[in-house]
C-alpha positions in Angstrom: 111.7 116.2 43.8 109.1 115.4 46.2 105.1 116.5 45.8 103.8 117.5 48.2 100.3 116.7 50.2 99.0 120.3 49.7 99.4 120.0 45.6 98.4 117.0 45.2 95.2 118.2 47.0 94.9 120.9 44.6 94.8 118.6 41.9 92.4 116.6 43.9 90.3 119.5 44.2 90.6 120.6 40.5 89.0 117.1 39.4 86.1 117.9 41.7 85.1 121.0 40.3 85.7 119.6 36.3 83.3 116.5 37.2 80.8 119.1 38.7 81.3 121.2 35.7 80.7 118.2 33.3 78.1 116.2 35.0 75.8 115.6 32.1 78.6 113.6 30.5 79.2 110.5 32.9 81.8 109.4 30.9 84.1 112.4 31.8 82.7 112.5 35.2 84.1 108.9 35.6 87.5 109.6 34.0 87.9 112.6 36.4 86.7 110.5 39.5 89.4 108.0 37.9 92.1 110.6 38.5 90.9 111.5 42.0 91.0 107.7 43.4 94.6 108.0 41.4 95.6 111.1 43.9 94.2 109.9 46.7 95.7 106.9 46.5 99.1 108.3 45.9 98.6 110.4 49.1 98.0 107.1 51.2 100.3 105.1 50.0 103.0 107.7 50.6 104.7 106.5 53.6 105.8 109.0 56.0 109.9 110.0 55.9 111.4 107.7 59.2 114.7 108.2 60.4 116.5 104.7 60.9 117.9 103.3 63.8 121.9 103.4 63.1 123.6 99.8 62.2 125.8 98.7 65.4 128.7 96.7 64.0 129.5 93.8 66.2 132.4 94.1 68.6 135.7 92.6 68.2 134.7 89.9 71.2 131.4 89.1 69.3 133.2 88.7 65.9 135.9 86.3 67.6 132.6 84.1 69.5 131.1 83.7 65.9 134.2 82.8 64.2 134.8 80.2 67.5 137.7 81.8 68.2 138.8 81.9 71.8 135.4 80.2 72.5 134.7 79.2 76.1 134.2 75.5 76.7 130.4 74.0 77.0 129.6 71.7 79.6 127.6 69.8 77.5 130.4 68.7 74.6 131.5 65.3 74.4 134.4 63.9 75.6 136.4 61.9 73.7 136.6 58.6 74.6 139.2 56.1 73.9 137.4 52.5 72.6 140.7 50.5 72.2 140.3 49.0 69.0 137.6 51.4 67.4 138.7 53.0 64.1 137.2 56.2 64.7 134.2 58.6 66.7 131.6 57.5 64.6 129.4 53.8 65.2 130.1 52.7 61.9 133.9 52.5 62.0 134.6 48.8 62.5 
């Protein structure tokens, strides 16, 4: 259940007039002024209601390009290259 900004100012409000009413004791004047920096800041630290973008779900092409399914050649891959008596790709297979 949501409170809303006009009772919460009410209460605000309420505080005022029980400090004013009490101002000879600064103790309860400080424990009222307490609760009113208490409500106020619950009033701005209430963020306002946003709607959210909706999620887009990838498509069943972009699923299949992060999977590297049916992905397009690059021009900038190796090509294999046959080195006769070379165990393997890599520069430390003798």
């Amino acid at each position: 259940m949501a409170i809303t900004n006009q009772t919460v100012l009410k209460k605000m409000s309420n505080e005022i007039q029980e400090a004013m009413l009490q101002y000879r004791d600064e103790q309860k004047v400080r424990e009222h002024v307490r609760s009113i920096r208490l409500l106020a800041d619950l009033l701005l630290e209430e963020e306002p209601v946003r709607t959210e973008a909706p999620v887009q779900e990838p498509t069943a092409e972009e699923i299949r390009r992060m999977m590297g399914v049916d992905a397009p050649s690059r021009p900038d891959q190796q090509k294999k290259v046959d080195h006769g008596e070379a165990n393997g790709p890599s520069i430390f297979d003798f």
